[in-house]
DOPAMI-617985 format. One record per residue (C-alpha): z, y, x. Coordinates in pm, whole numbers, padded with zeros to 5 digits, always signed. Layout:
N
ZYX/...
***
This chain:
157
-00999-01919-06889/-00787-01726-06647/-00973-01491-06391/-00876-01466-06070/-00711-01136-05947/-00896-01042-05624/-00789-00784-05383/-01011-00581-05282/-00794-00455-04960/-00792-00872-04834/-00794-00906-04531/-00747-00509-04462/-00425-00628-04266/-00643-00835-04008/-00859-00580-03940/-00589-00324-03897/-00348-00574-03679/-00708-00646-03424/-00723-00281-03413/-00373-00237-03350/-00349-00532-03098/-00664-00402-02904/-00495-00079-02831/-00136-00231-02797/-00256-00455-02515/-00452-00199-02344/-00171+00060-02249/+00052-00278-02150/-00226-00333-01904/-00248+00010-01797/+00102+00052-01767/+00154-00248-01546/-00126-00219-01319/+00003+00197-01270/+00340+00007-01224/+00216-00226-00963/-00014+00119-00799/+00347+00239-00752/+00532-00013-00618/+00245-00091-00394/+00262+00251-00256/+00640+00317-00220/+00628-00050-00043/+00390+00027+00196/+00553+00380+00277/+00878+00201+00343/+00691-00057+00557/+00540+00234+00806/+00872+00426+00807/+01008+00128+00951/+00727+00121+01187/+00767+00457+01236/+01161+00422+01373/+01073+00098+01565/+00761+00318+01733/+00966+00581+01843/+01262+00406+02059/+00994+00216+02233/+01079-00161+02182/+00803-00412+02173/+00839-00805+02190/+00808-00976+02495/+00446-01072+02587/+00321-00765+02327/+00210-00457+02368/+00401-00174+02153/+00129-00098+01896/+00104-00485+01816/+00471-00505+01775/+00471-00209+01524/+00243-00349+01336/+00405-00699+01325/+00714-00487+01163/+00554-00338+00902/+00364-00645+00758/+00730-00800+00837/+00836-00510+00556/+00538-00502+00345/+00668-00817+00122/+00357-00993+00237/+00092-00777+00072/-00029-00711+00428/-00054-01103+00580/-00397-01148+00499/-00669-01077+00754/-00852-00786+00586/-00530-00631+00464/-00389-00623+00836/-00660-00432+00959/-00544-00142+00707/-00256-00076+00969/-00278+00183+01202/-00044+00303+01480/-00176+00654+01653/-00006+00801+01920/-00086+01246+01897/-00033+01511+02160/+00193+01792+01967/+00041+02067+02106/-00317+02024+01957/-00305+01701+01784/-00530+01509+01977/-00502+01135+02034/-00321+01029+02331/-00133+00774+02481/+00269+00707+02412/+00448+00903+02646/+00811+01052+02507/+00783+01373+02356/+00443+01298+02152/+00387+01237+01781/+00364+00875+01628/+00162+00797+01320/+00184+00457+01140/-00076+00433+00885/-00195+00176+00582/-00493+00298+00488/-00739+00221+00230/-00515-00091+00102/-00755-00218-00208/-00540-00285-00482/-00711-00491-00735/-00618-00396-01150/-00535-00700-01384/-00714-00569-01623/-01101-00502-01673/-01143-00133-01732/-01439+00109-01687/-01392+00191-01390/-01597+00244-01051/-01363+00052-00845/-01051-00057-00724/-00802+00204-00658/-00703+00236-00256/-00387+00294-00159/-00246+00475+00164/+00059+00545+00333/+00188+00739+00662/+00487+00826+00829/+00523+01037+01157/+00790+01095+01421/+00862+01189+01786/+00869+00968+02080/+01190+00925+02244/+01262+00913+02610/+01201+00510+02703/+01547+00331+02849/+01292+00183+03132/+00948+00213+03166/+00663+00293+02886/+00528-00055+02721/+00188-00117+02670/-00042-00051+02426/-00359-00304+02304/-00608-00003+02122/-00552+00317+02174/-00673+00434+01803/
***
């Protein structure tokens, strides 16, 4: 009668491969949802630059106000992570005085700020964590001299 050789490491290799695999697939998550954190921001930074430089010569589209137009531009530039309804109202266009940095209206010679703030940028994977991560961007400039006369703005934030 022959006996049977048995292994006492079987099935050691499963165990070690789950364990392996477990971790493995973790930092592939991680490291795609820090990518996506990234791309997300330098996006969004781009987006209200371009605000920014569209803010400052004082353009707006006829039959809108300048702030509205601004903000059109930067969910034009935002690669449509800002279309949705709650995500537009993460844009901000201020208008600041530069002498003591309080809110004001868009006369030439003032500061503009074009904000996304507090984007909420969901992970793809489940961690333990106490939320999503929120994203924010800004850019700043001076106001130009206007060609013609000031346009209009809807809020003045």
């Amino acid at each position: 009668m022959k006996r049977s050789k048995r292994n006492p490491r079987r099935g050691a290799q499963v165990v070690e491969a789950s364990l392996i695999a477990v971790a493995l697939f973790g930092m592939t998550f991680l490291l795609l949802d820090l990518s996506m954190a990234l791309f997300l921001r330098s996006t969004f930074q781009h987006a209200v630059r371009e605000g920014v430089r569209l803010g400052i010569t004082g353009y707006a589209n006829a039959g809108t106000c300048q702030d509205d137009t601004i903000k059109a531009v930067v969910k034009q530039n935002a690669l449509g992570f800002l279309n949705s309804t709650s995500s537009a109202s993460t844009i901000h266009v201020h208008f600041m005085s530069p002498v003591d940095g309080s809110v004001t209206d868009n006369a030439p010679g003032n500061i503009i700020e074009v904000t996304v703030e507090g984007y909420q940028y969901r992970p793809l994977a489940l961690y333990q964590h106490s939320g999503s991560p929120l994203i924010w961007a800004k850019a700043y400039d001076v106001v130009e001299p206007y060609p013609g006369s000031r346009p209009c703005l809807t809020v003045s934030e």
